[in-house]
DOZA-945479 format. One line per 3 residues: number of its first residue (from 0); their letters; for each residue x, y, z of C-alpha. Coordinates in steps of 0.1 Angstrom, whole numbers, plus 5000, padded with zeros to 4 digits. Example, Ala and Ser with C-alpha at 12.3 -4.5 7.8 and 13.67 -1.06 7.14 Angstrom:
BEGIN
0) AS) 5123,4955,5078 | 5137,4989,5071
//
This chain:
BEGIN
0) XXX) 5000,5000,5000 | 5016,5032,4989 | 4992,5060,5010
3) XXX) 4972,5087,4990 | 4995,5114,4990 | 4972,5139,4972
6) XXX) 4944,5162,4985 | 4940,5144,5013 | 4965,5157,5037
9) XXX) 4962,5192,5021 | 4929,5196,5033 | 4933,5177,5063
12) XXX) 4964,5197,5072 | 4941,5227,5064 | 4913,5223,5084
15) XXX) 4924,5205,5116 | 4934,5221,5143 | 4977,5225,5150
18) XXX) 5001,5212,5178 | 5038,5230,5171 | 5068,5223,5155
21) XXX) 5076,5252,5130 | 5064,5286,5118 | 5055,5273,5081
24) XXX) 5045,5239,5084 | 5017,5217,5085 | 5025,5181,5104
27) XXX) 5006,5148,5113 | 5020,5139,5148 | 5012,5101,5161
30) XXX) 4997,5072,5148 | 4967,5048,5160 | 4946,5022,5146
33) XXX) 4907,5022,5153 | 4899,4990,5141 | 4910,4952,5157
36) XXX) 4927,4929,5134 | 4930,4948,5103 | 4940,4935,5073
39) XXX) 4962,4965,5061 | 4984,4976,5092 | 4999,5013,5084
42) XXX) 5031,5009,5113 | 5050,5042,5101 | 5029,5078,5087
45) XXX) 5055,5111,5087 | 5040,5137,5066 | 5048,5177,5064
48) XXX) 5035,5201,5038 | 5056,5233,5040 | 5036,5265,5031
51) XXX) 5062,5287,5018 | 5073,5253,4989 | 5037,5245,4988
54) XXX) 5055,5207,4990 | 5044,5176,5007 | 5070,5151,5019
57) XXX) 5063,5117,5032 | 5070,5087,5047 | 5049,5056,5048
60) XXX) 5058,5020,5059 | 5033,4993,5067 | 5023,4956,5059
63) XXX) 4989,4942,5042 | 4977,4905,5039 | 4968,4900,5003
66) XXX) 4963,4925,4974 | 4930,4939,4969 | 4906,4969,4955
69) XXX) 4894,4991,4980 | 4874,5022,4986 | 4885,5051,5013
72) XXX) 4864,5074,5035 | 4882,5103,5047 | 4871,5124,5077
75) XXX) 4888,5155,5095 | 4882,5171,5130 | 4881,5200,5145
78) XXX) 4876,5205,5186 | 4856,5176,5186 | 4835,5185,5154
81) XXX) 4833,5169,5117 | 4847,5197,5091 | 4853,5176,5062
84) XXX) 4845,5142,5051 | 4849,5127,5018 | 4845,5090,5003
87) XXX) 4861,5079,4970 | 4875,5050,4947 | 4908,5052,4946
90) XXX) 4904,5038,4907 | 4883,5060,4897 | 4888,5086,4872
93) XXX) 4876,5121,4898 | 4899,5109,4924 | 4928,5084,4913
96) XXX) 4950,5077,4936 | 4976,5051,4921 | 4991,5044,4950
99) XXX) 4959,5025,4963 | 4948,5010,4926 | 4954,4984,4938
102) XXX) 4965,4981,4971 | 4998,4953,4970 | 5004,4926,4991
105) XXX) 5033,4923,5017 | 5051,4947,5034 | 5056,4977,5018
108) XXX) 5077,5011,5026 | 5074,5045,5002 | 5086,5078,5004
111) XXX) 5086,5111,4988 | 5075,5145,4978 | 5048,5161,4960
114) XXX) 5043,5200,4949 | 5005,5212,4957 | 4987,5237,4932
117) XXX) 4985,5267,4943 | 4947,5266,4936 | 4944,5239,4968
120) XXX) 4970,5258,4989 | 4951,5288,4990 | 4923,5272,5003
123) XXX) 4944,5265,5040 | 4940,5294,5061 | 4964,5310,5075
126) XXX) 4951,5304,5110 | 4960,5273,5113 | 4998,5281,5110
129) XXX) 4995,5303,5139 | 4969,5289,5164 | 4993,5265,5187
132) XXX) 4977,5230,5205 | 4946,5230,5176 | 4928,5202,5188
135) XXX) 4926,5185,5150 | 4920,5145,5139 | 4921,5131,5105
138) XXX) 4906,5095,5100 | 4908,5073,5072 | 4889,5044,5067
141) XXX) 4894,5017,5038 | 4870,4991,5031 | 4872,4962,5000
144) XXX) 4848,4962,4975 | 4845,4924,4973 | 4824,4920,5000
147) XXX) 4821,4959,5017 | 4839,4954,5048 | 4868,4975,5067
150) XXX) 4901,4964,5066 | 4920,4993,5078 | 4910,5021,5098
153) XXX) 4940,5048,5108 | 4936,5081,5132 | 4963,5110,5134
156) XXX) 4966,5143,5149 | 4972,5174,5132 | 5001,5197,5144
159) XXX) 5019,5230,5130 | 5045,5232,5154 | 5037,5258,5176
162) XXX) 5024,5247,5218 | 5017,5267,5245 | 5044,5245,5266
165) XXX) 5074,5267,5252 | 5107,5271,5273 | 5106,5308,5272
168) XXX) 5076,5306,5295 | 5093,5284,5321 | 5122,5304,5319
171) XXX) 5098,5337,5324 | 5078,5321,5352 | 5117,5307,5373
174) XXX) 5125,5343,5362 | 5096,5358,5381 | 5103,5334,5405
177) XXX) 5136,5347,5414 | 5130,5381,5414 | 5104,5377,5443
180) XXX) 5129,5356,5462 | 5156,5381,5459 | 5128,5407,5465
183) XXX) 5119,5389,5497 | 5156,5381,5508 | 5161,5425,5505
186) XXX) 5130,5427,5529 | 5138,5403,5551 | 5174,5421,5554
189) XXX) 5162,5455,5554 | 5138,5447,5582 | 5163,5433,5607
192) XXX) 5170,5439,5644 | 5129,5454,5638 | 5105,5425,5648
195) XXX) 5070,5433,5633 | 5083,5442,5602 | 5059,5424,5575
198) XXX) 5075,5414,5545 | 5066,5429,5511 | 5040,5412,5487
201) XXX) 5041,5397,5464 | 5067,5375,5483 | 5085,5342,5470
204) XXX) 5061,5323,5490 | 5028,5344,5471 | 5044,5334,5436
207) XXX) 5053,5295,5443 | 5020,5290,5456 | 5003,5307,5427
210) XXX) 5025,5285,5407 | 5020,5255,5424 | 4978,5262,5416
213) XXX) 4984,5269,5379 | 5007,5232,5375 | 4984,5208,5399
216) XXX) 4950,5223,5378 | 4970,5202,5350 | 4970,5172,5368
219) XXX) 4932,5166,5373 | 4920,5134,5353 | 4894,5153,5330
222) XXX) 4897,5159,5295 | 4915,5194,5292 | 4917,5208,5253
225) XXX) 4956,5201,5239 | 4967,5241,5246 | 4959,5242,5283
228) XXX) 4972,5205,5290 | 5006,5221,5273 | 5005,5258,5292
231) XXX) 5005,5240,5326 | 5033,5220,5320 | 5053,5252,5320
234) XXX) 5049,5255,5357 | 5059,5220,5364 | 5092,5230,5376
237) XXX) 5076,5245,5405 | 5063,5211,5420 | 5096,5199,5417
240) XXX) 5095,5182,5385 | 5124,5191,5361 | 5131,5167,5332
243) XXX) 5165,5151,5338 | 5172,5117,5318 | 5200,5105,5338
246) XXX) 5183,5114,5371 | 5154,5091,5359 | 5174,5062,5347
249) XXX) 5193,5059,5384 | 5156,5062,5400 | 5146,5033,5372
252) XXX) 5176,5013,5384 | 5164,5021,5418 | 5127,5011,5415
255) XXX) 5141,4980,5398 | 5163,4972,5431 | 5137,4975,5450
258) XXX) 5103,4956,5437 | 5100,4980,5406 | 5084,4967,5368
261) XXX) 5101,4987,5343 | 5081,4970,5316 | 5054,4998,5306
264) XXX) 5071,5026,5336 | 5104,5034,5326 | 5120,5065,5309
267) XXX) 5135,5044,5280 | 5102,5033,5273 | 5087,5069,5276
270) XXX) 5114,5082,5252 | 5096,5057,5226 | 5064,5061,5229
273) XXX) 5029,5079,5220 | 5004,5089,5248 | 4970,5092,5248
276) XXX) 4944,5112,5259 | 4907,5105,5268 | 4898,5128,5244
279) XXX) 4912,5107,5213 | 4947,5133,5218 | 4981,5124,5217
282) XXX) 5012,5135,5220 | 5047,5121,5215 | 5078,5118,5243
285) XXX) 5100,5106,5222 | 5131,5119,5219 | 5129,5124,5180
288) XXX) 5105,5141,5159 | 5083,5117,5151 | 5053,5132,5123
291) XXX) 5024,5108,5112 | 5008,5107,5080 | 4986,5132,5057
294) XXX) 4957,5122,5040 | 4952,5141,5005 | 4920,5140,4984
297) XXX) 4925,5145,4945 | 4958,5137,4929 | 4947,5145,4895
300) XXX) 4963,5178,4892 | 4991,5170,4916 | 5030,5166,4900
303) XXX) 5045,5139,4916 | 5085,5140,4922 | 5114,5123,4934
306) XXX) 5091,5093,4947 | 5107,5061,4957 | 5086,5030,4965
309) XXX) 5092,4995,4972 | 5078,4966,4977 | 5086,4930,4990
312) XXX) 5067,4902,5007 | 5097,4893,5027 | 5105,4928,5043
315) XXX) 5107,4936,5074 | 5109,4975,5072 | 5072,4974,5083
318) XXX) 5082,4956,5116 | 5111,4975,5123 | 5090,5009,5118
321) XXX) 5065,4994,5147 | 5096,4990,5170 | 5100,5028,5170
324) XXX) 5062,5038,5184 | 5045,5027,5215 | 5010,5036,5221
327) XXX) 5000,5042,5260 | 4971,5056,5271 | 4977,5077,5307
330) XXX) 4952,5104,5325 | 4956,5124,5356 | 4986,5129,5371
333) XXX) 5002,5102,5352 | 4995,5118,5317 | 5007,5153,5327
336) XXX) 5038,5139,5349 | 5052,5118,5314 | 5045,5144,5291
339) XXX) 5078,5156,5310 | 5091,5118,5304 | 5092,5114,5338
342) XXX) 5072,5080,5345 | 5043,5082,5371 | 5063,5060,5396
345) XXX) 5092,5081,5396 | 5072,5114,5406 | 5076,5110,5441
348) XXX) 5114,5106,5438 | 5120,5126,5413 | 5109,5156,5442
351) XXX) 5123,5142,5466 | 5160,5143,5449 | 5159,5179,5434
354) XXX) 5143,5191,5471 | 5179,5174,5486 | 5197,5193,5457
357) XXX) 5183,5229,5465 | 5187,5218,5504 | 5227,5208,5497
360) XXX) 5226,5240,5476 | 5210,5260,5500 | 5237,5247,5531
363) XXX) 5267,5255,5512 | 5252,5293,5502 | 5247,5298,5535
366) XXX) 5277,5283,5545 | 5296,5307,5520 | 5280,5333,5531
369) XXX) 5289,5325,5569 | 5325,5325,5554 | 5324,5358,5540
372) XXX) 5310,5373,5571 | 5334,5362,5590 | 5364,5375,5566
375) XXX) 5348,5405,5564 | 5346,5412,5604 | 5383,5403,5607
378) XXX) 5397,5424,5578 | 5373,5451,5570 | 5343,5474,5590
381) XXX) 5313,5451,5599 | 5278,5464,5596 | 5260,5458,5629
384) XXX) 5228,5448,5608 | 5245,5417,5595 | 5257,5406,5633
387) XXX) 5228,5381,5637 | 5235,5368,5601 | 5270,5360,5609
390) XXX) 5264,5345,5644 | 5236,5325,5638 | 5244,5299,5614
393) XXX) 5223,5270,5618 | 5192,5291,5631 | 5194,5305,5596
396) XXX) 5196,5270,5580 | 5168,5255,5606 | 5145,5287,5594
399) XXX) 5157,5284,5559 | 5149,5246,5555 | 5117,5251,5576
402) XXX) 5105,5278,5552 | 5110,5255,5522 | 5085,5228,5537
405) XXX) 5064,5248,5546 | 5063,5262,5511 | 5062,5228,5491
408) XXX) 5041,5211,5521 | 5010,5205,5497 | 5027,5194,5470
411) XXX) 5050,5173,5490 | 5015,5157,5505 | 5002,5152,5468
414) XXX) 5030,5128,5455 | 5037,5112,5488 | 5001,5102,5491
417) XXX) 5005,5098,5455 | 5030,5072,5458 | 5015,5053,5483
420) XXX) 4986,5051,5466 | 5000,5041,5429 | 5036,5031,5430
423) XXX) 5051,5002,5426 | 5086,5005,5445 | 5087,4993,5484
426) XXX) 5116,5015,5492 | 5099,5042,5479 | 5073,5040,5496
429) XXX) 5093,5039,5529 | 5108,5071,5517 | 5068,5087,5512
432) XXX) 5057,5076,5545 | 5093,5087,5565 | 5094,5124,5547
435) XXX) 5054,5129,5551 | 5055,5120,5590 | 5085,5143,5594
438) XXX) 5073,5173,5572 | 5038,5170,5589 | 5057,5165,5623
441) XXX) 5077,5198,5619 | 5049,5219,5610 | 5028,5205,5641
444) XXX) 5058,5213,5667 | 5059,5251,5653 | 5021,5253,5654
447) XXX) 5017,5240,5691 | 5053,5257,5700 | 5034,5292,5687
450) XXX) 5006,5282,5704 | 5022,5277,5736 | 5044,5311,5737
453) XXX) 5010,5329,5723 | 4993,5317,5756 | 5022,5327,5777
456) XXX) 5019,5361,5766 | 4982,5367,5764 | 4985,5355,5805
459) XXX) 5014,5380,5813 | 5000,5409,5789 | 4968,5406,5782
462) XXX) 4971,5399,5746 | 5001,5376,5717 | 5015,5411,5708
465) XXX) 5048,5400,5721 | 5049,5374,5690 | 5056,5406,5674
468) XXX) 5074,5424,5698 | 5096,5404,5711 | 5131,5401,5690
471) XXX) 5140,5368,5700 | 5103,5351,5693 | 5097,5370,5663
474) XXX) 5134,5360,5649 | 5123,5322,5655 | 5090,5322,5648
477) XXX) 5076,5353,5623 | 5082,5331,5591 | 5047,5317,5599
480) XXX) 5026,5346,5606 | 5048,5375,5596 | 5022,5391,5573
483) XXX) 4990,5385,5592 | 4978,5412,5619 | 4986,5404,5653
486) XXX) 4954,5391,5662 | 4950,5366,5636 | 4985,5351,5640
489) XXX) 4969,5318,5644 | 4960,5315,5606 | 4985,5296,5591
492) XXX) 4971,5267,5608 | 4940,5267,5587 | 4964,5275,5562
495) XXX) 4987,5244,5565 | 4957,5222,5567 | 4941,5236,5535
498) XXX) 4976,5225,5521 | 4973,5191,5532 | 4935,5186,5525
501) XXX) 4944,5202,5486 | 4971,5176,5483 | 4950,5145,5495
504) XXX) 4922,5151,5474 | 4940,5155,5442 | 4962,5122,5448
507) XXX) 4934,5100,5465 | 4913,5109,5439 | 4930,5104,5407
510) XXX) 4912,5088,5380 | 4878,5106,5396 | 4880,5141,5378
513) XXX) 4844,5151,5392 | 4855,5139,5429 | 4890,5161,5422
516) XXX) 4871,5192,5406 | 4843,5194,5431 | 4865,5186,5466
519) XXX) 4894,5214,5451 | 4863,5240,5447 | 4847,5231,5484
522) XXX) 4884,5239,5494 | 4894,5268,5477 | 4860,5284,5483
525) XXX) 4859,5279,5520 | 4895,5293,5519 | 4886,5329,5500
528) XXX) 4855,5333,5526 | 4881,5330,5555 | 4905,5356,5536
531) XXX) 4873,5375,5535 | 4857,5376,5564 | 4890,5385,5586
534) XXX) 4909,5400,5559 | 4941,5391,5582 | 4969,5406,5566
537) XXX) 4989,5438,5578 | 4997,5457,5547 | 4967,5462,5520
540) XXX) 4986,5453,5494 | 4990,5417,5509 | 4955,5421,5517
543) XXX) 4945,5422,5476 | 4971,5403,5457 | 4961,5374,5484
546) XXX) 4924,5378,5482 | 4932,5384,5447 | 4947,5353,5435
549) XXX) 4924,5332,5462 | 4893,5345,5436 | 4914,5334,5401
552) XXX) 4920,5304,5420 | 4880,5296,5426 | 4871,5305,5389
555) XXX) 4896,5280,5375 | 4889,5248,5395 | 4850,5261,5389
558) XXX) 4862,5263,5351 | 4878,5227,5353 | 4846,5211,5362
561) XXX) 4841,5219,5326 | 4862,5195,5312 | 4847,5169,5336
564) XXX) 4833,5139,5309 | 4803,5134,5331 | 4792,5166,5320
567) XXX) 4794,5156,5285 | 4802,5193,5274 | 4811,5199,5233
570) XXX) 4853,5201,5227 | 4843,5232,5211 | 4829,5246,5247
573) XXX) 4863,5229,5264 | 4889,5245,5241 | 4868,5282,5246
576) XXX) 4872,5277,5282 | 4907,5265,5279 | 4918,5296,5265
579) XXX) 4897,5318,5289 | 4919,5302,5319 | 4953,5301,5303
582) XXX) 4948,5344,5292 | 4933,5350,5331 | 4963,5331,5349
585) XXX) 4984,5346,5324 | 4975,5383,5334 | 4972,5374,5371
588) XXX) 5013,5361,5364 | 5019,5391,5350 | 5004,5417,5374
591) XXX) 5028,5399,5398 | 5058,5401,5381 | 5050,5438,5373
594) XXX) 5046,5447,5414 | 5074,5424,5420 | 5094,5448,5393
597) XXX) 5076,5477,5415 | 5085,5468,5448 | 5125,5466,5436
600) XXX) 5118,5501,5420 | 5104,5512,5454 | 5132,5495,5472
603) XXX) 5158,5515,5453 | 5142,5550,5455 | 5128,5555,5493
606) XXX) 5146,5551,5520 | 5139,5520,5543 | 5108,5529,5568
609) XXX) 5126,5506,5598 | 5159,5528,5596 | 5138,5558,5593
612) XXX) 5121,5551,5630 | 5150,5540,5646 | 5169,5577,5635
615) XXX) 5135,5597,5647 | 5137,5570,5682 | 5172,5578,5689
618) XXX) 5172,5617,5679 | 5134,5614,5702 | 5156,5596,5732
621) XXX) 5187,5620,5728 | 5162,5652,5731 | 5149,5638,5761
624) XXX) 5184,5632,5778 | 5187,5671,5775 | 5155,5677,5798
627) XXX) 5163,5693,5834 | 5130,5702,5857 | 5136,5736,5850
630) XXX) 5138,5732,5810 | 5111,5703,5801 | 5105,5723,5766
633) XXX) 5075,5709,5755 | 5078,5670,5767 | 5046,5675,5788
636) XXX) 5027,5679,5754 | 5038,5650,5735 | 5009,5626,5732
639) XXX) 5024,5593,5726 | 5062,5592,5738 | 5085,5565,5732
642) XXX) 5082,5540,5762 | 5120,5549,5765 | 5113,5583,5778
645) XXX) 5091,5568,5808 | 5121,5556,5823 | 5145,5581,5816
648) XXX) 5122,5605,5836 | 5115,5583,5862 | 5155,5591,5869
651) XXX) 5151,5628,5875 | 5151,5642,5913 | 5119,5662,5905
654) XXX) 5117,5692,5924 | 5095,5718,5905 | 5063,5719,5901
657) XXX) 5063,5691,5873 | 5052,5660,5882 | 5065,5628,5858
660) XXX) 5039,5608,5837 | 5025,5574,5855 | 5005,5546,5836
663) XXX) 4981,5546,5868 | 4965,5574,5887 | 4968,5565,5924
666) XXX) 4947,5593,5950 | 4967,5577,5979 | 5001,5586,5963
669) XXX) 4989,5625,5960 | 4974,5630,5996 | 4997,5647,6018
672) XXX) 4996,5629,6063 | 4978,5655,6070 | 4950,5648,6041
675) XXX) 4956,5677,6022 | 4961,5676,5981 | 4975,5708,5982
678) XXX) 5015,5703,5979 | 5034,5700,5951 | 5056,5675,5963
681) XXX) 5055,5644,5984 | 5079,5639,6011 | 5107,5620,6008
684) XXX) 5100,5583,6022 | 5065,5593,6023 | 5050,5562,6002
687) XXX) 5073,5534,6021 | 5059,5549,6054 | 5017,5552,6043
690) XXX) 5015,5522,6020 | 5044,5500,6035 | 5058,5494,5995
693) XXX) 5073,5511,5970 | 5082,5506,5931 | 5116,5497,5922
696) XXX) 5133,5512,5895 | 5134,5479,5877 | 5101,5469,5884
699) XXX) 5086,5505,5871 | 5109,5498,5841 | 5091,5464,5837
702) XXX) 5059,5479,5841 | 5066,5512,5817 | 5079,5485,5789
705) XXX) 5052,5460,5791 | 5023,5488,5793 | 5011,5507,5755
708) XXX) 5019,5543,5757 | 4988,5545,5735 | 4958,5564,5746
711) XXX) 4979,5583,5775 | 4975,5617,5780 | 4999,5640,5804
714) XXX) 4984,5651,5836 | 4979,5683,5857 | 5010,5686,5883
717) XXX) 5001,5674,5910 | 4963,5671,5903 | 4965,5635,5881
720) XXX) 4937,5645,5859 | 4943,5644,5820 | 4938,5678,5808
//
């Protein structure tokens, strides 16, 4: 069988819908059979047509039983919906197509090129050269005219090169990325020795996690349209999934070690083979281009050139062409995970050795860094800001490390859970269980560790400001709550646990897209009425881009119950909404990078707020230094001193008629022995003698600093009204 090479694959090429692989081309990309047992078996289908040569090159290898007449039925797809569809005798005079008049016997290879009029190249619009992940099929079906029954039936996809997985994007997005890390790292710097300093948003933390939503709503097992299955998979490398062939092959050899079948779940067999998709889609891992064939109606007016055929009942290029091409058909997280080649039972480890890499990474930077530090304080002029940086070494790397679980804590729950549930190696398994106990176990101590010094303070003062306050607990601790006003510190519990929840559901319930779709929604809708209704966080810029991106993340799980097959929606309907989510996540990804880009500006013009209080705190404490009893200036007006100044007053002999400020009014302390509130002055030894106790100097400095200055209001001398 030599394939019709004609107007088949021109208007097939034409009408269906494009994947990508160049600016100017047309492609057929994979290869399957729809009918069992056929007597003509197509094994190998490459076919291009190049706009710009109006030339169609091809490749066709296969085997057939006996030779016979046949007739053909041609069909062509779009999103789901017949476009074209065509039925024809290859021996006959309106369509001959030689190559099928008659169709030979044996195995059977041609290949060559043909030049298209320009009268059927004009009818291709130019649309679909630009339109990347068209969603196009092309069937052809040949029955025998003896007795009218099929013995062949061949599907391919349609594809002209462009996709909207491109490495641009996933160079953009780790861009982005970075920037807010090194954004947040400035902050986190700039605010030091000043506890209660929030961060600025969008942080690293905002970004992954927004990330982290755009890659997992790719892993759901519905039937996603081909160009937002392909945009996801540019944020995979934020769920720590980075295409690396040897790293795969050692985790093969691993598996293998240890109760692993390689057979069907390997990355040498993902290199050679063709996925597919629920909805009739495929797409190829293989390491070489591999096109599939074009099916042309109409070869009347066509030139044929440079065309080289052979055929030979003892052949065996047939066989060796089926050796190249695997078919396997994957959904959920397996089919997005080996799109990346990275077999579904290497997921888990695959995270689990790039998160060791960055943690190794991470150690020796800080390590370095430590290094230079210390060079720098025994050649050169230390900065006192950087003191806690050079003395506290494995604090930094406990907080560092403790930071990055809590950041990857719901993804690490998805593929551990994931693994358990689906893999196929013991020892990896172990691994799952060992890293989710301790990741969970770390979170828990924090949580009930915060807990615990929260309720300490709210018993000594009334209230879990000192989470803030304190330099110590806030240095230890903040990386949990740093962002969230002080009375809702306690949120990142319900924050952690909508983590885990998020996680479970997607793993435990792969292969149930409904179950997936409806449990994210129930999630991430009870999360954006909880951002609502406390609206926790300090700055209102947090409070947005957070509330923000909780509401894009609602719309999209809500517009992934679309693709949902129990819903039986149209392709057409799928694709729309496909598009719909990838431009809406696209702009929300680039309103951040554009305040990330903002912040830095903002970072380089104004001068950091935190050094700007300390200055006005010490220049404040210096003026008050100067103050005699007989020269107060104007400290009696100031309405909220620095709780500094309390006890630098309380140190002045006070003989005028100024009296200094106290927290509490006490009518006792201003009644003279004889009864009278007339003097100015009490005598000395006169509050040891009436009340049998007086106020240390440290304990009224312990009582000045724990006490808010706000509110206070100076009083009267001697008369302890406010005035």
């Amino acid at each position: 069988m030599r394939v019709p090479i004609s107007h088949f694959t021109l208007i097939a090429l034409g009408l269906s819908p494009v994947h990508v692989l160049a600016a100017d081309t047309l492609s057929t990309n994979g290869i399957s059979t729809c009918l069992t047992d056929a007597e003509i078996q197509v094994k190998k289908l490459d076919v291009t047509y190049t706009r710009s040569t109006r030339v169609v090159v091809f490749d066709v290898a296969g085997t057939n039983e006996k030779q016979q007449n046949v007739t053909a039925s041609l069909s062509v797809y779009a999103y789901g919906n017949e476009i074209y569809s065509k039925s024809f005798d290859p021996c006959g005079s309106e369509n001959h197509v030689e190559e099928l008049c008659p169709v030979p016997s044996g195995a059977f290879q041609a290949t060559g090129s043909q030049q298209i009029p320009e009268s059927f190249a004009s009818q291709i619009p130019a649309i679909a050269f630009a339109i990347p992940d068209l969603d196009g099929q092309v069937k052809l079906e040949l029955k025998s005219k003896d007795d009218v029954h099929d013995i062949a039936c061949i599907e391919t996809q349609l594809s002209n090169g462009k996709s909207a997985q491109m490495p641009s994007v996933t160079y953009a997005a780790a861009g982005v990325a970075g920037a807010a890390l090194a954004m947040s790292g400035l902050s986190v710097i700039g605010a030091a020795g000043h506890p209660g300093a929030a961060s600025s948003s969008p942080g690293f933390g905002d970004v992954m996690g927004w990330f982290h939503s755009m890659a997992t709503n790719g892993m759901l097992s519905v039937n996603y349209p081909a160009v937002y299955r392909s945009f996801t998979k540019n944020f995979a490398f934020s769920t720590g999934l980075i295409p690396w062939g040897q790293m795969q092959q050692s985790i093969d050899n691993f598996r293998k070690s240890t109760g692993g079948n390689l057979t069907e779940n390997s990355y040498d067999f993902l290199r050679n083979a063709t996925l597919e998709f629920s909805n009739g889609s495929s797409t190829d891992t293989s390491s070489k281009v591999k096109r599939g064939f074009n099916l042309i109606v109409g070869a009347a007016d066509l030139s044929i050139r440079d065309v080289s055929t052979s055929y030979s009942a003892n052949s065996t290029s047939g066989e060796e062409a089926s050796d190249d091409t695997v078919k396997k058909v994957v959904s959920g997280i397996e089919a997005w995970a080996e799109q990346l080649t990275i077999p579904q039972a290497n997921i888990f480890m695959t995270c689990l050795l790039i998160f060791a890499i960055v943690i190794a990474a991470i150690t020796v930077g800080i390590l370095l860094l430590k290094v230079i530090l210390e060079l720098w304080a025994l050649y050169g002029s230390f900065p006192a800001k950087l003191t806690n940086f050079r003395k506290d070494y494995w604090g930094l790397l406990a907080r560092t490390i403790t930071n990055l679980i809590l950041l990857l804590y719901g993804i690490w729950v998805l593929y551990c859970v994931y693994q358990l549930t689906g893999g196929d190696s013991w020892a990896a398994k172990v691994l799952a269980v060992v890293t989710l106990v301790i990741f969970t176990g770390i979170l828990i101590f924090f949580g009930l560790r915060i807990w615990y010094v929260a309720r300490k303070y709210k018993a000594s003062q009334g209230d879990a400001s000192g989470l803030y306050e304190d330099k110590e607990t806030w240095r230890k601790y903040s990386l949990f709550y740093d962002n969230y006003k002080k009375d809702y510190w306690w949120l990142f519990v319900p924050a952690i646990v909508y983590m885990f929840v998020k996680g479970v559901i997607i793993a435990a319930g792969n292969g149930h897209g409904l179950i997936q779709s409806a449990g994210q929604l129930i999630v991430e809708a009870l999360m954006l009425a909880l951002l609502l209704w406390y609206r926790p966080y300090v700055a209102k810029s947090s409070q947005w881009i957070n509330i923000s991106i909780q509401v894009v993340r609602v719309l999209s799980v809500a517009c992934v119950l679309i693709f949902v097959e129990e819903l039986g929606l149209s392709q057409t309907t799928k694709t729309v909404t496909g598009i719909v989510l990838i431009v809406v996540q696209s702009a929300l990804t680039g309103i951040l990078a554009i305040l990330i880009a903002a912040n830095a500006i903002i970072l380089c013009v104004r001068e950091n707020p935190h050094a700007k209080r300390r200055r006005e705190a010490k220049k404040m404490n210096r003026d008050i230094d100067d103050l005699t009893p007989l020269d107060a200036r104007e400290s009696l007006l100031m309405e909220n001193p620095p709780r500094k100044e309390y006890t630098e007053m309380s140190k002045f002999n006070f003989t005028g008629p100024y009296e200094p400020y106290r927290d509490h009014y006490d009518p006792k302390s201003r009644s003279s022995p004889t009864g009278s509130t007339d003097r100015l002055v009490d005598p000395p030894g006169y509050h040891e003698s009436q009340h049998g106790r007086s106020l240390s100097r440290e304990s009224r400095h312990t009582r000045d600093s724990r006490g808010s200055p706000d509110g206070r209001k100076p009083t009267a001398p001697g008369y302890g009204f406010a005035y």
